[in-house]
C-alpha positions as CSV (number, residue, x, y, z in Angstrom):
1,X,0.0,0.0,0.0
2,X,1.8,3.6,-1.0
3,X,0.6,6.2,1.0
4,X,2.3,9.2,-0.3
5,X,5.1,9.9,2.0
6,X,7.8,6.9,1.7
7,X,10.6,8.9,1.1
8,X,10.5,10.6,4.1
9,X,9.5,7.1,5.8
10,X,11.8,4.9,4.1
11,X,13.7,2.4,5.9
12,X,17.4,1.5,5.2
13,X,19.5,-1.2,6.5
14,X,21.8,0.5,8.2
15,X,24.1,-2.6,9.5
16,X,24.7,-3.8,6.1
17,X,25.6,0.0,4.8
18,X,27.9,-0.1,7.8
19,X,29.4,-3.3,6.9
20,X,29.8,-2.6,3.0
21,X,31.4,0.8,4.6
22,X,34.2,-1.4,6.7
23,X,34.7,-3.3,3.3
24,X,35.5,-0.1,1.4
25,X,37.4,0.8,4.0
26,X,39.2,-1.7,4.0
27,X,39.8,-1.7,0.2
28,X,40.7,2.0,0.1
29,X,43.4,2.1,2.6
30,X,44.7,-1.3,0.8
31,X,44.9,0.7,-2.4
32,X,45.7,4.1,-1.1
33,X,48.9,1.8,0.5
34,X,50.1,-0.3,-2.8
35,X,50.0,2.7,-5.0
36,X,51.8,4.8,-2.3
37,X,54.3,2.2,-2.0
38,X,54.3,1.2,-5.6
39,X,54.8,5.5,-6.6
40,X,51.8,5.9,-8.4
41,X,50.7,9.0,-6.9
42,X,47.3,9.7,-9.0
43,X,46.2,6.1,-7.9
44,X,47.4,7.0,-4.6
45,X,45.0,10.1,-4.6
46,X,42.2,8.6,-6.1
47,X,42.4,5.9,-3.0
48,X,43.0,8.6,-0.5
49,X,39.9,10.2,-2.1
50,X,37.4,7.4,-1.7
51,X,38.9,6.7,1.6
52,X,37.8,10.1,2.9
53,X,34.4,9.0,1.2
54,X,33.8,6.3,2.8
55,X,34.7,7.7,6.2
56,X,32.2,10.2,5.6
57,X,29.2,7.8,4.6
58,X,30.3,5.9,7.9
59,X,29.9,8.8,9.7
60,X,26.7,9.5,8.5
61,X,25.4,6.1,9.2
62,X,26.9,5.3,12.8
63,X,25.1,9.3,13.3
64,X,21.9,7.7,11.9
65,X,22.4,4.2,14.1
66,X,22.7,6.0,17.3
67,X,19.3,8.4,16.3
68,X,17.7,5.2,17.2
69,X,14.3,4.5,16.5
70,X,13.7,8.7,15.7
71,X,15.4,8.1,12.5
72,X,15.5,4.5,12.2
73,X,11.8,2.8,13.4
74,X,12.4,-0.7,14.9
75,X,10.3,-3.8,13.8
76,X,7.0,-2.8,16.0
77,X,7.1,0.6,15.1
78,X,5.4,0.2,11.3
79,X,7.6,1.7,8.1
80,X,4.5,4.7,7.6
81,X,1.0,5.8,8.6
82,X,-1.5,3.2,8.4
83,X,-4.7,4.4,5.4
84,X,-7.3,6.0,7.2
85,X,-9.2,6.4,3.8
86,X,-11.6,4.0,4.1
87,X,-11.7,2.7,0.4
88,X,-13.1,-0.9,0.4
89,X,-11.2,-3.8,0.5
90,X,-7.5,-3.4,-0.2
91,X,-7.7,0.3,-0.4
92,X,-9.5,0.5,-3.4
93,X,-13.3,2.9,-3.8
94,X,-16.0,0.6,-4.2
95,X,-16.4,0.4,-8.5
96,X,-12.9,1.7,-9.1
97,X,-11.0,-0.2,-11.6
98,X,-8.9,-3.0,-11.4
99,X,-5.3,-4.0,-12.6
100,X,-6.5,-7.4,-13.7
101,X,-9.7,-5.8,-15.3
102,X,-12.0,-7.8,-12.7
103,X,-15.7,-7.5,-12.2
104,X,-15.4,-3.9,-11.6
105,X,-12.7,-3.3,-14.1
106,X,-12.7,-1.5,-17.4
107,X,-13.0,-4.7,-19.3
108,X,-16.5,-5.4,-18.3
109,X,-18.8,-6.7,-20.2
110,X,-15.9,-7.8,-22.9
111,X,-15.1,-11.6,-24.5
């Protein structure tokens, strides 16, 4: 069911962008330390670049992790507003099409 406001309600793993964080951490300080040792110093910057990347986005997401549940809703908090519209069954007006073109569809009445 969309309600209208998921972008401001989405949910993101945050333990898993953590944990792909660590993993390009891990791979930019590699890289920023064979092509230092190795003298290739635009490789060298290019790692030291997405090194200071990825510390950022770490930053950001450890901030959002410790936000707790103001930022990040736990499992019995529910991802957005439940409908208060009243529609019928599934959220649909009474006599309002269907996807599949059912008995109230725009098919009706068609072979």
């Amino acid at each position: 069911m969309r309600t209208g406001n998921e972008p401001t309600t989405a949910r993101s793993a945050l333990r898993l962008r953590l944990a792909l964080s660590l993993w390009g951490l891990a791979w930019a300080v590699f890289g920023l330390t064979v092509f230092t040792l190795t003298d290739h110093p635009g490789w060298a910057a290019a790692s030291g670049l997405l090194l200071l990347l990825v510390l950022v986005d770490m930053a950001v997401i450890i901030r959002h992790i410790h936000q707790g549940p103001h930022y990040q809703p736990g499992r019995d908090i529910p991802p957005y507003e439940p409908d208060h519209g009243g529609h019928g069954e599934y959220g649909r007006r009474p006599g309002s099409p269907t996807r599949a073109g059912g008995p109230t569809g725009p098919y009706r009445g068609r072979p």
